[in-house]
C-alpha positions as CSV (number, residue, x, y, z in Angstrom):
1,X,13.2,31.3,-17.6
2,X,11.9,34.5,-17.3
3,X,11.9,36.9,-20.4
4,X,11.8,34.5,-23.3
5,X,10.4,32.9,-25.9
6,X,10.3,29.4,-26.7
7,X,11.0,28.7,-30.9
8,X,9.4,25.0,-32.0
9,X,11.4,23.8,-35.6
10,X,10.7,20.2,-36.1
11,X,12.2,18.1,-33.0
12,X,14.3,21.5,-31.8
13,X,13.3,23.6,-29.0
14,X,15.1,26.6,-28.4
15,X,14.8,29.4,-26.0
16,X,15.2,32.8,-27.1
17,X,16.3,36.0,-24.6
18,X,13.6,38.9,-25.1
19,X,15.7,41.5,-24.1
20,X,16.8,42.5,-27.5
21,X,14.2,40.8,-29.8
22,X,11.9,41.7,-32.4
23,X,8.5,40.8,-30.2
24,X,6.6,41.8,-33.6
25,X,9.2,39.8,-35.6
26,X,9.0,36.5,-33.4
27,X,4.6,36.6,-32.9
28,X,4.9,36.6,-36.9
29,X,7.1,33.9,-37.4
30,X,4.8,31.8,-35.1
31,X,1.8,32.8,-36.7
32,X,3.3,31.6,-40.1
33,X,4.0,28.4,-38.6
34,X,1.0,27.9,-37.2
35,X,-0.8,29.1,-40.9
36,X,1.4,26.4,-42.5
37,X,0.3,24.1,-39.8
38,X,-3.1,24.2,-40.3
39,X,-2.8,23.3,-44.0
40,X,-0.4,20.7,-43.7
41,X,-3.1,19.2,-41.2
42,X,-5.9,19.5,-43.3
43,X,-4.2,18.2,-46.0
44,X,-3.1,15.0,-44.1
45,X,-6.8,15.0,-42.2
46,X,-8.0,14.9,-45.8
47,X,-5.7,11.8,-47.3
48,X,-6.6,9.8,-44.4
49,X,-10.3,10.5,-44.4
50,X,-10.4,9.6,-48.0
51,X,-11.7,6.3,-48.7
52,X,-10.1,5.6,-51.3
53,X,-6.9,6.8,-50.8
54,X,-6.7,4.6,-47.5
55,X,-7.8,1.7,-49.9
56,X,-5.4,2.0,-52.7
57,X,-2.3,3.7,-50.6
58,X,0.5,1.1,-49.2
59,X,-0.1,0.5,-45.6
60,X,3.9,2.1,-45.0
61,X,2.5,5.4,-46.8
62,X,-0.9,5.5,-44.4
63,X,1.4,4.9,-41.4
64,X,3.3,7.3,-42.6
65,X,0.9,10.1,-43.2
66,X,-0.5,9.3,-40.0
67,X,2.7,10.0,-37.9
68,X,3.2,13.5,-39.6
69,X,-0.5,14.1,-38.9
70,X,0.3,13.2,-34.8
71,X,4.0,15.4,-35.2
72,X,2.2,18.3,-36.6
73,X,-0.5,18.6,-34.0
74,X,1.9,18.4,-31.4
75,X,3.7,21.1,-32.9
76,X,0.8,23.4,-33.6
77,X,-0.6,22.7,-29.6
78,X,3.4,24.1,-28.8
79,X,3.0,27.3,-31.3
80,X,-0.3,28.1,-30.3
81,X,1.1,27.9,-26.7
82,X,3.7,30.6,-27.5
83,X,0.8,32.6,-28.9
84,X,-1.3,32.7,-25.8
85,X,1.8,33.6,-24.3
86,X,2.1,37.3,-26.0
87,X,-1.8,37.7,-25.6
C-alpha cells in the first residue's frame, strides 16, 4: 500500500492512510513505543540475567518472562521499521 503507515499494538497490525494524518503525531507515537520498549527489554534482559532470580523464580515465571522478552523484540524490530520508514 502506497501512502501509509503501519501501527504495531500487541498482536494487531493496522494500516493507516497518510493522506490526512498527523506524520509528526504518528513518528511520536512510535518513538514512545519504541522508549517503552527498550525498558521493558532491559528490564526482562535484567531478571533473566540474574542469577539468582533464575534460581529462586518458578520455572512457569522464567518461561514466562522469557516469551515477553521474544514478543517485545519482535515488536520493537517492527517499530523501528516504521521509523526507518519516515527517515
Amino acid at each position: 500500500m502506497d501512502n501509509c503507515v503501519t501501527d504495531v499494538s500487541d498482536n494487531l497490525e493496522t494500516f493507516i492512510s497518510t493522506d490526512d494524518v498527523d506524520m509528526s503525531a504518528i513518528i511520536g507515537k512510535l518513538t514512545k513505543q519504541k522508549e517503552k520498549l527498550e525498558k521493558e527489554i532491559a528490564k526482562l534482559n535484567g531478571m533473566l540475567n540474574n542469577e539468582r532470580f533464575v534460581a529462586n523464580a518458578p520455572e512457569q515465571v522464567i518461561n514466562d518472562n522469557k516469551k515477553a522478552l521474544s514478543d517485545a523484540v519482535e515488536k520493537m524490530s517492527k517499530v523501528e521499521a516504521e521509523l526507518k520508514g519516515f527517515a
